[in-house]
C-alpha positions as CSV (number, residue, x, y, z in Angstrom):
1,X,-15.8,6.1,-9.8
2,X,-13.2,8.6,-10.7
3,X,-11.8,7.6,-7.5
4,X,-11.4,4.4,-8.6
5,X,-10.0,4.7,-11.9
6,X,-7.3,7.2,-10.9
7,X,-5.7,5.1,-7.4
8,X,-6.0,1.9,-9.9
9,X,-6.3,2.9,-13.3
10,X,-9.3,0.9,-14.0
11,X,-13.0,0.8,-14.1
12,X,-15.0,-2.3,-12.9
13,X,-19.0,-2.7,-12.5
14,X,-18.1,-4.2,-8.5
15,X,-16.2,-0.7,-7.6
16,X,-20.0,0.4,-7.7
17,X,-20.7,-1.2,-4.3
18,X,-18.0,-0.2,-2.7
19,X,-19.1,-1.9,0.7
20,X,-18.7,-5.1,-0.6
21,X,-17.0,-7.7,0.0
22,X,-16.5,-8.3,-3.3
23,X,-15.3,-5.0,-4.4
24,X,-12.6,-5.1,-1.2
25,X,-10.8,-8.3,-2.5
26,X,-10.8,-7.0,-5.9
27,X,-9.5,-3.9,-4.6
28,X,-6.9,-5.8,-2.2
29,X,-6.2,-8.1,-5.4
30,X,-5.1,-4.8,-7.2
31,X,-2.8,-3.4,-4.2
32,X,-1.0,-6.4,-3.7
33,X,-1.0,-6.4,-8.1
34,X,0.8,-3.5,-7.8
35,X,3.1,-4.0,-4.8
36,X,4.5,-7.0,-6.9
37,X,4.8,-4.1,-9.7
38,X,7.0,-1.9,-7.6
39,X,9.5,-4.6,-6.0
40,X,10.1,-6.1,-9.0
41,X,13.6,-6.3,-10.8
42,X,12.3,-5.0,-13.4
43,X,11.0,-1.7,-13.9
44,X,7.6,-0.8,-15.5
45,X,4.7,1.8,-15.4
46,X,2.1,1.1,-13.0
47,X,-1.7,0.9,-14.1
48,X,-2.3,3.0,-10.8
49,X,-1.2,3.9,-7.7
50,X,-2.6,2.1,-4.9
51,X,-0.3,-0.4,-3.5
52,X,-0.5,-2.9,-0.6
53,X,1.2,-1.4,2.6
54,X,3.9,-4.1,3.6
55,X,2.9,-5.1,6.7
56,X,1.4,-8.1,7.8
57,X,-0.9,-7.7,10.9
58,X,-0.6,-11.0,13.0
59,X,-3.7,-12.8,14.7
60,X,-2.9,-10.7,17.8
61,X,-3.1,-7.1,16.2
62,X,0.6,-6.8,15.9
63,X,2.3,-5.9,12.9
64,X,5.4,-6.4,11.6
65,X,7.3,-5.9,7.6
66,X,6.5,-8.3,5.2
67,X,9.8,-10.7,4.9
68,X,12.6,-9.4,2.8
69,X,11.0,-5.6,3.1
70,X,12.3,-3.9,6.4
71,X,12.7,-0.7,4.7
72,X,11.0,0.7,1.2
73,X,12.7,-0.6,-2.0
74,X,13.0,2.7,-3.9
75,X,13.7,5.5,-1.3
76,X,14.5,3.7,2.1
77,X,13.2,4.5,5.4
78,X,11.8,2.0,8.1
79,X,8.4,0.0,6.7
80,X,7.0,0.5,10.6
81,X,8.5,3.7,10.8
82,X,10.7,4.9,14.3
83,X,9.6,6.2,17.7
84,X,10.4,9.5,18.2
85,X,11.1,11.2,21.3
86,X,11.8,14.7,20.4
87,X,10.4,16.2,17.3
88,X,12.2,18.8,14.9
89,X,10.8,22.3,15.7
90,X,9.6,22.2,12.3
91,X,7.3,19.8,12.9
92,X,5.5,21.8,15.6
93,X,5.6,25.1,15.3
């Protein structure tokens, strides 16, 4: 439960049963809560920190960036990331 109340900043009886399919749309509910939270004009303090990842994952398993969000709102970078054929030597030694 501390799980819980730290990635959302709530409590709620359903996050009990965790393998429900109630408690997963709650929890989705909360994501996409806070996702609206974070691309919002205006800024505010989030309850918690578990946000929807923007992707949407088509019928046939592929994904792509949710429209308008290629790249993260607050930092940049690429939503689906980039292939990369060589990696810095940092990465791997």
């Amino acid at each position: 439960m501390s799980l819980w109340a730290e990635h959302l900043g709530i409590l709620e009886d359903l996050f009990r049963d965790a393998e429900t399919l109630e408690c997963v749309r709650r929890v989705n509910e909360l994501a996409q809560a806070n996702w609206e939270q974070y691309v919002a004009e205006e800024v505010i303090n989030l309850k918690g920190h578990l946000l929807r990842y923007p992707i949407k994952v088509n019928l046939n398993g592929s994904i792509e960036p949710l429209p308008d969000y290629v790249t993260f709102p607050d930092v940049g970078g690429n939503i689906l990331g980039s292939n990369q054929t060589n990696l810095p030597d940092g990465l791997t030694t």
